[in-house]
ZAVEXGU-234111 format. One record per residue (C-alpha): x, y, z; residue in one letter. Coordinates in steps of 0.2 Angstrom, whole numbers. Each point is the difference from the previous one (the first is absolute). Layout:
! ZAVEXGU-234111
+-------+-------+-------+---+
!    px !    py !    pz ! r !
+-------+-------+-------+---+
!     X !     Y !     Z ! a !
...
+-------+-------+-------+---+
//
This chain:
! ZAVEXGU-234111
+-------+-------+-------+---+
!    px !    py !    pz ! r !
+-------+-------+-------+---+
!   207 !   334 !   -98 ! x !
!    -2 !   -14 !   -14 ! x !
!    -3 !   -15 !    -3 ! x !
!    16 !   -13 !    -2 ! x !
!    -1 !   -18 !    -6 ! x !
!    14 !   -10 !     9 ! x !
!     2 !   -21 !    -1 ! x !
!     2 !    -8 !    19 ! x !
!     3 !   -19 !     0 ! x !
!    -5 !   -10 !    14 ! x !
!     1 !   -19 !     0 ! x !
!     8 !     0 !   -13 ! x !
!   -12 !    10 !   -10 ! x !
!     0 !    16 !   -10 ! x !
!   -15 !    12 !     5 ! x !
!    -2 !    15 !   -10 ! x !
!    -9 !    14 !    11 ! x !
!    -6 !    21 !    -4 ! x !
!     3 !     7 !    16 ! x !
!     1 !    19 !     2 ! x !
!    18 !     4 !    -1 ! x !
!     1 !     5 !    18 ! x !
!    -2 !   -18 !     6 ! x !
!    13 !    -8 !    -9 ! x !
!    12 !    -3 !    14 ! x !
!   -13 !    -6 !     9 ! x !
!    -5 !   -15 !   -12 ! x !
!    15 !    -5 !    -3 ! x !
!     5 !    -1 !    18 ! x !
!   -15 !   -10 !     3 ! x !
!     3 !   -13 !   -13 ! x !
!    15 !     0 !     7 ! x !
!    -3 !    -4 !    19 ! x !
!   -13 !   -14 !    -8 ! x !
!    15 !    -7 !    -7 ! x !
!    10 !     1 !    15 ! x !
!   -16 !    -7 !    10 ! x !
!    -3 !   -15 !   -14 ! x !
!    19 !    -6 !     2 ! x !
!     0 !     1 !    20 ! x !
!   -14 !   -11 !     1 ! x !
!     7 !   -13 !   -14 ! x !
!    14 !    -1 !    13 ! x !
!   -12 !    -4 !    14 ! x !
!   -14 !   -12 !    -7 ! x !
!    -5 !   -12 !   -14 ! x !
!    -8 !     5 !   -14 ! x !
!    -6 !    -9 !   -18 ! x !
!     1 !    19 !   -10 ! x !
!     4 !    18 !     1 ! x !
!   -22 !     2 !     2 ! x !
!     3 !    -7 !    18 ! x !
!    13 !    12 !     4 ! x !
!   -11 !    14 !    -6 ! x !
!   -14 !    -8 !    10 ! x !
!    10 !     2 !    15 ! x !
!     6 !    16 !    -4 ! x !
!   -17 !     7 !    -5 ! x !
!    -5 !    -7 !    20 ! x !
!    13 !     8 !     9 ! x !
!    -3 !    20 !    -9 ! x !
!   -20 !    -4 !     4 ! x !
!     1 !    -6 !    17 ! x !
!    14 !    15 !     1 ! x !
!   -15 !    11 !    -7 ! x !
!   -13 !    -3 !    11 ! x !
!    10 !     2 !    16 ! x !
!     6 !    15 !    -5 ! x !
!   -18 !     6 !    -6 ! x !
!    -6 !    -7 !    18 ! x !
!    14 !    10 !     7 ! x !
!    -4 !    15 !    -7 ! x !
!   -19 !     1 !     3 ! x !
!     2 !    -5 !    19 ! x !
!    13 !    19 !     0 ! x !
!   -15 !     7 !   -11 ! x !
!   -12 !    -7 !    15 ! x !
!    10 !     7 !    13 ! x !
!     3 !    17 !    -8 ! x !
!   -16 !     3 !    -2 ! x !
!    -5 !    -2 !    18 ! x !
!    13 !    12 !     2 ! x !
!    -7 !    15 !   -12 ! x !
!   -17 !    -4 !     5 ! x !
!     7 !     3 !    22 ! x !
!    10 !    17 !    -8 ! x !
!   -13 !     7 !    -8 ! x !
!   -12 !    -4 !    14 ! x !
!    12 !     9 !    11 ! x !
!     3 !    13 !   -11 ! x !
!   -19 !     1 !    -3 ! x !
!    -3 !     4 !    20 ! x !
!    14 !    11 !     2 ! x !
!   -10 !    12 !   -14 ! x !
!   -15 !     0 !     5 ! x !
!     6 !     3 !    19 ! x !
+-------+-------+-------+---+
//
């Protein structure tokens, strides 16, 4: 579709990006719920600088990551067993 350079700010910071133009929405509403993630946690803890806040941001969408990732291979493990009993069935009933 195109490319598209858009500006996102997040701690206070302008970051020019060239995204395909399809993804716009989708950077901004990221840069936004970083914002939104940065203020919550000012609310709840100490912190020196705006980098801490990030830190912790940066921690929380990692950790959310990998369990998400370990989620979705245990559902990959699982599904697999059950193509592999399928085609084994499937596998008998042809050849009997």
């Amino acid at each position: 579709m195109g490319e598209l350079t858009i500006s996102v700010t997040i701690a206070d910071r302008p970051y020019k990006l060239v995204i395909e133009r399809e993804h716009e929405t989708l950077f901004k509403q990221a840069a936004g719920l970083i914002e939104r993630r940065m203020k919550d946690y000012s609310g709840s803890y100490a912190y020196k600088d705006k980098q801490d806040l990030l830190a912790m941001v940066a921690l929380e969408y990692a950790t959310n990551f990998l369990q998400d990732e370990h989620v979705l291979s245990e559902h990959g493990k699982d599904n697999e067993e059950k193509l592999a009993k399928i085609d084994e069935l499937l596998t008998e009933y042809l050849a009997g």
